[in-house]
C-alpha positions in Angstrom: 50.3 82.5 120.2 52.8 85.6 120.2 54.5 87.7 117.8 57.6 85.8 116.2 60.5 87.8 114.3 61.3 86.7 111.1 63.0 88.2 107.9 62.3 89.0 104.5 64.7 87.9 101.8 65.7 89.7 98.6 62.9 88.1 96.9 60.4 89.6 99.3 59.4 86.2 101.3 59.8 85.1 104.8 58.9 82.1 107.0 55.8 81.3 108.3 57.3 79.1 111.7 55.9 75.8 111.9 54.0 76.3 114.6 52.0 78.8 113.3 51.5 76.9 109.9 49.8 73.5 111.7 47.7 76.1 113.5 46.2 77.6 110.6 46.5 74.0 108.9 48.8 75.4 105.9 50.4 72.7 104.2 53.4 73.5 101.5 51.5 75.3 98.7 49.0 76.7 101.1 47.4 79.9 100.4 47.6 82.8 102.4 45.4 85.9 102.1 47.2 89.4 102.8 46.2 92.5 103.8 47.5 95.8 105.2 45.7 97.2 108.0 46.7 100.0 110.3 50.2 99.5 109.4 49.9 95.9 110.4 50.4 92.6 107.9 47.1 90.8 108.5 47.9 87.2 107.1 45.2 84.2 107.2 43.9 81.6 105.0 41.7 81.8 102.4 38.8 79.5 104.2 39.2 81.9 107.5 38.6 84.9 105.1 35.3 83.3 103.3 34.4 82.7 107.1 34.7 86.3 107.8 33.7 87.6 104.9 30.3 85.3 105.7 30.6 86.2 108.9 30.5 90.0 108.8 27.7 89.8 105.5 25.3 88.1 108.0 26.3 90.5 110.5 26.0 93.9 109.0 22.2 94.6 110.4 20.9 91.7 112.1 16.8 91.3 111.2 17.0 93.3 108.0 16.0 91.6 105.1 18.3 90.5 102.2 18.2 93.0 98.8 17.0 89.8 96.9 14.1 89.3 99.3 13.7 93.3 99.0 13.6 93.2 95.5 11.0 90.3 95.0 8.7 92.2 97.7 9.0 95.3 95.1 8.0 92.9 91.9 5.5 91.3 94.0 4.0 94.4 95.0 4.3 95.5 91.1 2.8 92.6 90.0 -0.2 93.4 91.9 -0.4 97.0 91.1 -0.6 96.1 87.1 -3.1 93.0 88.1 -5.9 95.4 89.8 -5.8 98.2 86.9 -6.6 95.2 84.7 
């Protein structure tokens, strides 16, 4: 799908062409996330944001462990310390 010109009214809103909106699946009332990027309007719904949100936390160093499973390694590794001195 292509760019698509649209305007923006007094009130600050614009169109989202129909097309478009039963691609994303937005129905009236839908929400739409927005960001500024690079001098860009980056628009999507809120379900593809959680997806990429997921998406890039999974991501962000493959193999490395969670901090939670960090974290319990450190209190296990406590716990043991304080258990041999008694």
């Amino acid at each position: 799908m292509g760019y698509v010109s649209t305007t923006i009214d007094g009130a600050g809103r614009f169109v989202v062409p129909k097309d478009m909106r039963l691609a994303l699946g937005l129905e009236s009332g839908g929400e739409l996330m927005l960001s500024v990027r690079d001098g860009a309007l980056i628009a999507m719904t809120r379900a593809e944001a959680l997806r990429r949100l997921q998406v890039a936390l999974l991501d962000a160093k493959p193999g490395a462990p969670l901090l939670s499973e960090e974290l319990i390694a450190e209190r296990r590794q406590e716990a043991a310390r304080l258990a041999e001195r008694g």
